[in-house]
C-alpha positions as CSV (number, residue, x, y, z in Angstrom):
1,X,8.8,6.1,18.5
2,X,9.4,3.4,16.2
3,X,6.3,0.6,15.7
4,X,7.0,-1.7,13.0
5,X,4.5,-4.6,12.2
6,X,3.6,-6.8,9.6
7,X,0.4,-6.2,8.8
8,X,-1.7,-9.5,8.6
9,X,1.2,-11.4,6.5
10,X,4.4,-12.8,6.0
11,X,5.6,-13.5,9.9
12,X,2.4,-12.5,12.2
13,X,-0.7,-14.3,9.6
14,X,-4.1,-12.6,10.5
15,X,-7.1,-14.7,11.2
16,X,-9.8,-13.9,8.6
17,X,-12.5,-14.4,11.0
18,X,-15.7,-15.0,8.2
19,X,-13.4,-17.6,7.6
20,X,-11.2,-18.6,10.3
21,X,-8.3,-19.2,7.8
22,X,-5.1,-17.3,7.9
23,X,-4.3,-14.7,5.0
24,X,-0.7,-14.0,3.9
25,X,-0.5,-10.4,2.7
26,X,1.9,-9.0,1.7
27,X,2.4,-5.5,3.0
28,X,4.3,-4.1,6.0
29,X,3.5,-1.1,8.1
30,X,6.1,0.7,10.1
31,X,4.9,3.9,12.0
32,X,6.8,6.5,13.4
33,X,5.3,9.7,15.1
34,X,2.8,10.7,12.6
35,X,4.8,8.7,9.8
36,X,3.7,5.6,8.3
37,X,5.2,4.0,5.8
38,X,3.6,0.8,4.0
39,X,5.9,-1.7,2.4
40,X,4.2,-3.8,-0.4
41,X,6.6,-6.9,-1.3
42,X,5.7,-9.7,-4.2
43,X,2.6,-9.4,-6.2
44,X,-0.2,-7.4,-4.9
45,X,-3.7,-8.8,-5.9
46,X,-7.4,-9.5,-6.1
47,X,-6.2,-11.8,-3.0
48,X,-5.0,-9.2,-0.5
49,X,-6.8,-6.3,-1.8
50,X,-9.3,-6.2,1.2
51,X,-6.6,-6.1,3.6
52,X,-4.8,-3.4,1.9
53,X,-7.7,-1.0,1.3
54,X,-8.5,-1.5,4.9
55,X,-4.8,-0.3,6.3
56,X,-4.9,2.4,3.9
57,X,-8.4,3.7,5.6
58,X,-7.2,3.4,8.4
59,X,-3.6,5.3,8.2
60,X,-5.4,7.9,6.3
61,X,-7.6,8.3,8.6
62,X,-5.1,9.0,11.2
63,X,-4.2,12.0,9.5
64,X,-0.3,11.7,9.3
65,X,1.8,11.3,5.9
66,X,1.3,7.9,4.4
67,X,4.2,6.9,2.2
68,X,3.7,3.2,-0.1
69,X,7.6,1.8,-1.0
70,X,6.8,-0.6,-4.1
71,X,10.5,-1.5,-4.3
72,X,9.8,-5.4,-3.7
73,X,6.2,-5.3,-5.3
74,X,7.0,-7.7,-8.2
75,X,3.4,-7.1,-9.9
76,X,0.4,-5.2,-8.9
77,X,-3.1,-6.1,-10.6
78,X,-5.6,-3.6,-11.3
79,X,-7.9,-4.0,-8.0
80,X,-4.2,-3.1,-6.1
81,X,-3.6,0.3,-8.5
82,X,-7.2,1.2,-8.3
83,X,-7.1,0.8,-4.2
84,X,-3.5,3.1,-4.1
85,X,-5.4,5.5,-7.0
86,X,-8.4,6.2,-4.7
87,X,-5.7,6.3,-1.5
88,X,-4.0,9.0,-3.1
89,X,-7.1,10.8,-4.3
90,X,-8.5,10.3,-0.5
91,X,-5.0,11.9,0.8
92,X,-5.9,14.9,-1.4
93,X,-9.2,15.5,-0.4
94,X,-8.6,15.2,3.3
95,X,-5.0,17.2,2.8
96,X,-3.0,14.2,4.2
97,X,0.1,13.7,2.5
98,X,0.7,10.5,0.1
99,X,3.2,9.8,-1.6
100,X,5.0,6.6,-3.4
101,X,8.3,6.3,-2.4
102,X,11.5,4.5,-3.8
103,X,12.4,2.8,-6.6
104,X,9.9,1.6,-8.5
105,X,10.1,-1.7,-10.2
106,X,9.4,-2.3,-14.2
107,X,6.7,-4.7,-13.4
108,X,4.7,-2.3,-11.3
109,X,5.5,0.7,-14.3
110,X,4.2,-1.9,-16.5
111,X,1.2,-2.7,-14.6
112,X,0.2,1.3,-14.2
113,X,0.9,2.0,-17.5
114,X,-1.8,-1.4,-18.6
115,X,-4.3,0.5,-16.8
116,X,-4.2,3.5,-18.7
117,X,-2.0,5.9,-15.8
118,X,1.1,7.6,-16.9
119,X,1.6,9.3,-14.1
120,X,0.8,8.8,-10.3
121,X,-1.9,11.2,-8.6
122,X,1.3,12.7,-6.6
123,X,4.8,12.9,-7.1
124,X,6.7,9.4,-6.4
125,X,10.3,9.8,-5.0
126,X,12.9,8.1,-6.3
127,X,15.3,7.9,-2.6
């Protein structure tokens, strides 16, 4: 079973409802058995961070493998690394499987490596 949906962004917009304004954020889940894999795409921020650390709650607490592709994340800010930081660190805990996946771009190296992390909790794929 394939479920793919943008999650609160680019095509669908989610209704903040403290606000009643729609939020663009930029991350896509796609779901598959107990399989999800979250797309980030542009620059992940302060501005979607809410959003983010509430669909990575939630997928980790469906306890299937969570996989974050950062291919077409052109910058992430340090709220966004510390939210995929505690993710991962969560995952362990629990004994859920997270990993990065793909590609990942020099900006978003760059932006890790500002905040002091060499490495990535888990191992990051590069296929």
């Amino acid at each position: 079973m394939d479920n793919t949906r943008q999650a609160g962004g680019k095509n669908q917009g989610r209704m903040d409802e403290r606000r009643g304004e729609e939020k663009d954020v930029p991350v896509t889940l796609e779901q598959e058995d107990a399989l999800t894999f979250i797309r980030l795409e542009g620059a992940i921020d302060v501005g979607c961070a809410a959003e983010l650390k509430e669909l990575l709650i939630e997928q980790l607490k469906s306890g299937g493998a969570v996989y974050v592709g950062l291919e077409s994340a052109t910058g992430l800010d340090i709220t966004a690394v510390q939210l995929l930081w505690a993710a991962a660190r969560e995952a362990q805990r629990v004994g859920v499987e997270f990993a990065l996946k793909g590609q990942m771009p020099e900006a978003v190296r760059c932006a890790l490596a500002d905040a002091g992390i060499a490495e990535f909790p888990v191992p990051a794929s590069t296929g």
